[in-house]
N, C-alpha and C positions, 0 to 999 in steps of 0.2 A: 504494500500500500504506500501510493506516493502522500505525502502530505507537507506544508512549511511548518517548519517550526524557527523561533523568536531568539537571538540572541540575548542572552542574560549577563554575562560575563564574562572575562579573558584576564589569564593570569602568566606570567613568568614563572614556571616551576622546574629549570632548568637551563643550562645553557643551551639556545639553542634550541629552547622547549618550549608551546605553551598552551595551555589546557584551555578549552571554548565551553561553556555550559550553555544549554539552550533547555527551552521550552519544553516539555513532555506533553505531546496531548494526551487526553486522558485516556484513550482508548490504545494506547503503545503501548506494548509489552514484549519481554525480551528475556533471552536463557543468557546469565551469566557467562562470554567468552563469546559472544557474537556480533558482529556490525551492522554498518548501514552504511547506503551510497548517499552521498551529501553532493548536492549540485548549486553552484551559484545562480542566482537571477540576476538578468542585468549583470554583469560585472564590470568594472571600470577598465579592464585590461582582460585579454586573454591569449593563450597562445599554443604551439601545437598539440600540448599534452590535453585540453581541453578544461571543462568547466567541471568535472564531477569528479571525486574521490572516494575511496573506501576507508571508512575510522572504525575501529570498533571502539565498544563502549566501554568508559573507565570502569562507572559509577556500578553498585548494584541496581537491578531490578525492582526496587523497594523504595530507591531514591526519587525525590518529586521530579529533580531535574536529569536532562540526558549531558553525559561531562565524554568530553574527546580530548584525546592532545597528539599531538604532534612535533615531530623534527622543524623549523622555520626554514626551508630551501628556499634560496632563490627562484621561486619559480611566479605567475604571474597568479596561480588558485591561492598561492599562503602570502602574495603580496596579498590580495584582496581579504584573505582571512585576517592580518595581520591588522590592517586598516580597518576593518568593516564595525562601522557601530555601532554602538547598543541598540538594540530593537531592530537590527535590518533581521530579515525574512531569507530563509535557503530551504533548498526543498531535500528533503529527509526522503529515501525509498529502501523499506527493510523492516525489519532485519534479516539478516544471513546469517550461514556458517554455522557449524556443527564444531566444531575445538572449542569444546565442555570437559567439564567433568565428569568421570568414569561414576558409575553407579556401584558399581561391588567397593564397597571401601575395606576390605580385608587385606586388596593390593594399595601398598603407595602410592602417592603422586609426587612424582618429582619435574619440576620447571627448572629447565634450562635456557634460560634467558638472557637475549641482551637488548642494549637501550630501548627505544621504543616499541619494542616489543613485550614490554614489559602491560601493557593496554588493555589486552583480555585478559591476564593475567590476573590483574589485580583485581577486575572486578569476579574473577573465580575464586579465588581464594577469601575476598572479603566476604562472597555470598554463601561461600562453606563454612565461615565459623558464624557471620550472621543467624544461618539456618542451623548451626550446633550438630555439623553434619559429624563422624565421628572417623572420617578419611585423615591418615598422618600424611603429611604434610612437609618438602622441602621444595626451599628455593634458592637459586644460586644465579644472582643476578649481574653481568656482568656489565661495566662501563669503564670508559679511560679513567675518570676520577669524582669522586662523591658529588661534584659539582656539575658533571651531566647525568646522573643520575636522579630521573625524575621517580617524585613519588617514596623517597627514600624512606622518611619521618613517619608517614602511615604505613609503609611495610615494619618499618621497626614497631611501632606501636600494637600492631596486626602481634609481630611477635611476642612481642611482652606480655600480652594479653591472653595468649591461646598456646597452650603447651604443646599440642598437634601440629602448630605450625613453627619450622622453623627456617629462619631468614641469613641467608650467606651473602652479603655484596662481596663481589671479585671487583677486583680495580686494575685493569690492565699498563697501566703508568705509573709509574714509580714515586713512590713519596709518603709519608708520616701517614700509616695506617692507622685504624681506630680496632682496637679489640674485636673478636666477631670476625671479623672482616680478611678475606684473602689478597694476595698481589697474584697477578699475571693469568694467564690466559687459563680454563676449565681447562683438565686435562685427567688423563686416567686416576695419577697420584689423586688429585682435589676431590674427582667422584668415591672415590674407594673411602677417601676418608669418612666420608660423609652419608654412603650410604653403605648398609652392612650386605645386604644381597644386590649385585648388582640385574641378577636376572628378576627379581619379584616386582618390581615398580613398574605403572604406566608412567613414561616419560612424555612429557611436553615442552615441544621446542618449537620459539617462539624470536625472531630478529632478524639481523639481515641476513640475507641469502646463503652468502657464502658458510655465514656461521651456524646456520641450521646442515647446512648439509657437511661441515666438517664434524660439527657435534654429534652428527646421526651415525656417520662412517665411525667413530668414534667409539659410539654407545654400541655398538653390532660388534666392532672389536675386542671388546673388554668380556662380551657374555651379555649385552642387552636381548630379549626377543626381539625382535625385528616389529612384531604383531603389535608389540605394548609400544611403540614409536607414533604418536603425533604432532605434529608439523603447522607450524602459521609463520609466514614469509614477510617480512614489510622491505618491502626496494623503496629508496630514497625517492622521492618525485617534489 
């Protein structure tokens, strides 16, 4: 179902980052870890990538408002995003996508994530302790440094909160780590630590291109099932 919905607010929550809240009409509903095509009206500017994109949703399913965020590229849809002000009108069509969460919570869920792919994520994992679901719970979120890492302070809080879940940021840039927290890039040693069976967990991976597909080659290496492997891609645009 196409419908507009209302800009509410825009925020900085990373370098390079920044979150859009809009309108929920009442009649929207949505499974935590799915999207929607967002298309401009009217835009001030356009060019060959066109006017429409896919965001999935930060927020849960529960929340009044619909929250996105994104990387700020260069390009003329996140000029316009960028610009675009309070109250203007973009057309919502969706939702989509199936990268959910597994229903047997006997298996783990492990997220292997990097930057903004971090998007479905959050809103699956805040809608599993929301709902007191009783699935354990890891994530291992990778970014260069704490400072493009969106969304950091509600994962941590998510973790302090919920014993089921537990929160690894990796920092692939060097420099004054913080307790918790890993350097350099996910790799056999970092999984092994961190998880005690490597073959029982659904895996969830979730970033750019290349790093879903080296992290998959990866997980099939070490003893992952191939079966329990799901995948969401985000290419820069």
């Amino acid at each position: 179902m196409i419908q507009n919905v209302r800009l509410l607010k825009k925020a900085v929550i990373a370098n390079d980052t920044m979150a859009f809240y809009w309108e929920k009409p009442a009649d929207f509903k949505y499974i935590a870890g799915q999207n929607g095509n967002f298309t401009l009206i009217n835009p001030s500017e356009t060019d060959e990538k066109g006017n429409i994109r896919t965001f999935s949703f930060v927020g849960t399913p529960y929340e009044k408002n619909l929250i996105i965020a994104t990387r700020m590229r260069n390009t003329a849809f996140k000029r316009n995003l960028k610009s675009m002000p309070i109250g203007t009108k973009i057309k919502l069509d969706g939702p989509y996508g199936d990268f959910k969460l597994h229903k047997n919570y006997l298996k783990p869920a492990v997220f292997l994530i990097g930057g903004i792919g971090i998007t479905p994520v959050l809103s699956i994992i805040a809608t599993a302790i929301h709902d007191k679901q009783p699935h354990i719970i890891t994530l291992l979120f990778s970014n260069k440094t704490p400072e493009d890492a969106p969304f950091i302070q509600k994962l941590d809080k998510l973790a302090n909160e919920n014993s089921n879940f537990t929160f690894i940021p990796v920092y692939t840039k060097t420099f004054d780590s913080k307790e918790g927290s890993e350097q350099g890039y996910i790799d056999a040693n970092m999984l092994n630590k961190y998880i005690p069976n490597i073959a029982e967990p659904i895996y969830y991976l979730s970033g750019p291109p290349e790093m879903v597909k080296s992290i998959r080659q990866l997980l099939i290496d070490i003893g992952a099932d191939e079966d329990n492997l799901r995948a969401e891609e985000f290419s820069g645009y």
